[in-house]
C-alpha positions, 0 to 999 in steps of 0.5 A: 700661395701658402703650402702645408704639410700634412701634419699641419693640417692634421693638428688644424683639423684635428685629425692624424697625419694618417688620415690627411695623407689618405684624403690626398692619396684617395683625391678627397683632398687635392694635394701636391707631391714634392719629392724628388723622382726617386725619393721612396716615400711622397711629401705632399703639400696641400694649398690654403685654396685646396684646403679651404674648400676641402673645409667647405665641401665638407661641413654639413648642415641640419636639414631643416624639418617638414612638417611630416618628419615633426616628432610625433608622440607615438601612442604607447601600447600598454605593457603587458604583465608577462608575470600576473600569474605567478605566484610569489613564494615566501 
């Protein structure tokens, strides 16, 4: 079982170690801490397992288009010559 720090899984993201450490924090990610008990800050690691379906959750798809939602050219209404009645003065 391989482990990371945060900053590894930053630069494989391309993301801040900030970022990574708030997904582990908020439980996006799955992560592990271990400092020791009184040790003030955590070290988190993440696992290749939690890291890889982490990626998979998170990577979207195009939804495909219906034949409803098909780009419609919409029928322009003419402008409207706000100034037709102005004169041009020289």
């Amino acid at each position: 079982m391989t482990s990371y720090s945060p900053p590894q899984v930053a630069d494989m993201l391309g993301v801040a170690p900030e970022t990574v450490i708030a997904w582990v924090r908020s439980g996006q990610l799955p992560g592990f801490d271990v400092s020791r008990p009184a040790a003030r800050r955590p070290r988190f690691r993440i696992t290749d397992a939690a890291l890889a379906k982490f990626i998979e959750q998170r990577q979207t798809s195009p939804k495909p288009i219906s034949s409803r939602q098909k780009r419609v050219r919409r029928a322009t209404s003419p402008r409207k010559d706000y100034f037709a009645d102005v004169r041009v003065l020289k």
